[in-house]
C-alpha positions in Angstrom: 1.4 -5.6 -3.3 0.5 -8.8 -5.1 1.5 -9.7 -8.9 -1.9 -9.3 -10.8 -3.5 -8.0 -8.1 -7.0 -6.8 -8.9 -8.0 -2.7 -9.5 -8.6 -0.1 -8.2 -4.5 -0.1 -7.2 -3.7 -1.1 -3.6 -1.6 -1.9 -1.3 -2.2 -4.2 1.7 -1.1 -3.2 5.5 -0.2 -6.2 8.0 0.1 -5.0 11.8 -0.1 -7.9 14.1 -3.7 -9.3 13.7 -5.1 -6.5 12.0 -5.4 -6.2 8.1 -5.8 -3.4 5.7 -5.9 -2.6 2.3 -5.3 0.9 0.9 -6.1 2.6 -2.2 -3.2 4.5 -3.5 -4.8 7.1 -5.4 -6.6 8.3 -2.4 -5.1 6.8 -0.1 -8.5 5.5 1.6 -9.1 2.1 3.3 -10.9 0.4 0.9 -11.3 -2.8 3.4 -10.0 -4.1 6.7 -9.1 -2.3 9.8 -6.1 -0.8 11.7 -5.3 0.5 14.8 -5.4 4.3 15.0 -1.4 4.8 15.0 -0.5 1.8 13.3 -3.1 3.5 10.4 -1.8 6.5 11.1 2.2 5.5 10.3 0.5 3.4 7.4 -1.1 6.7 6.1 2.1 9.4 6.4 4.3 6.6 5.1 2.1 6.0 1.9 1.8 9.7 1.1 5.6 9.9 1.3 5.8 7.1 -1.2 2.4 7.8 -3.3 4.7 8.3 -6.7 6.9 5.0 -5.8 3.6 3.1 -5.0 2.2 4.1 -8.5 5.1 3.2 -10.1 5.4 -0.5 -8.5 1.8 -1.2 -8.9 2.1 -0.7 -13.4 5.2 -3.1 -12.6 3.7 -5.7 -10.5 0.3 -5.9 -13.2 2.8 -6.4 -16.1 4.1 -8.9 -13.7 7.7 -7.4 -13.8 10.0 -7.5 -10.4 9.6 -4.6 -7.9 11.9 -2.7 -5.5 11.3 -2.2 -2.1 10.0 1.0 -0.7 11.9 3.1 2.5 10.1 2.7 6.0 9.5 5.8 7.8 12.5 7.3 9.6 
């Protein structure tokens, strides 16, 4: 996530040379690609986390520091 980042909330994936952005209401790529697994982790780890993700992206708008989320075990 970015500070100010624009709507609708996101959150952006990074696996090697690939780039994604995910919405977190829906979790839907709303632009880039992925690899099928790498999307796949990207996807079980975000629904995990949905709540947490919510809850960082009202922090980061109001531009307020935000934790860091688990990685999948």
């Amino acid at each position: 996530m970015f500070f100010a980042d624009h709507n609708p909330p996101h959150f952006h994936v990074l696996y090697n040379d690939f780039t994604a952005i995910i919405e977190i209401g829906t979790l839907s790529v709303i632009e880039g690609k992925l690899p099928p697994r790498a999307l796949g982790l990207s996807m079980e780890w975000a629904s995990i986390h949905q709540e947490e993700l919510k809850k960082f992206w009202d922090e980061a708008k109001r531009l307020q520091p935000i934790g860091k989320i688990a990685p999948l075990e």
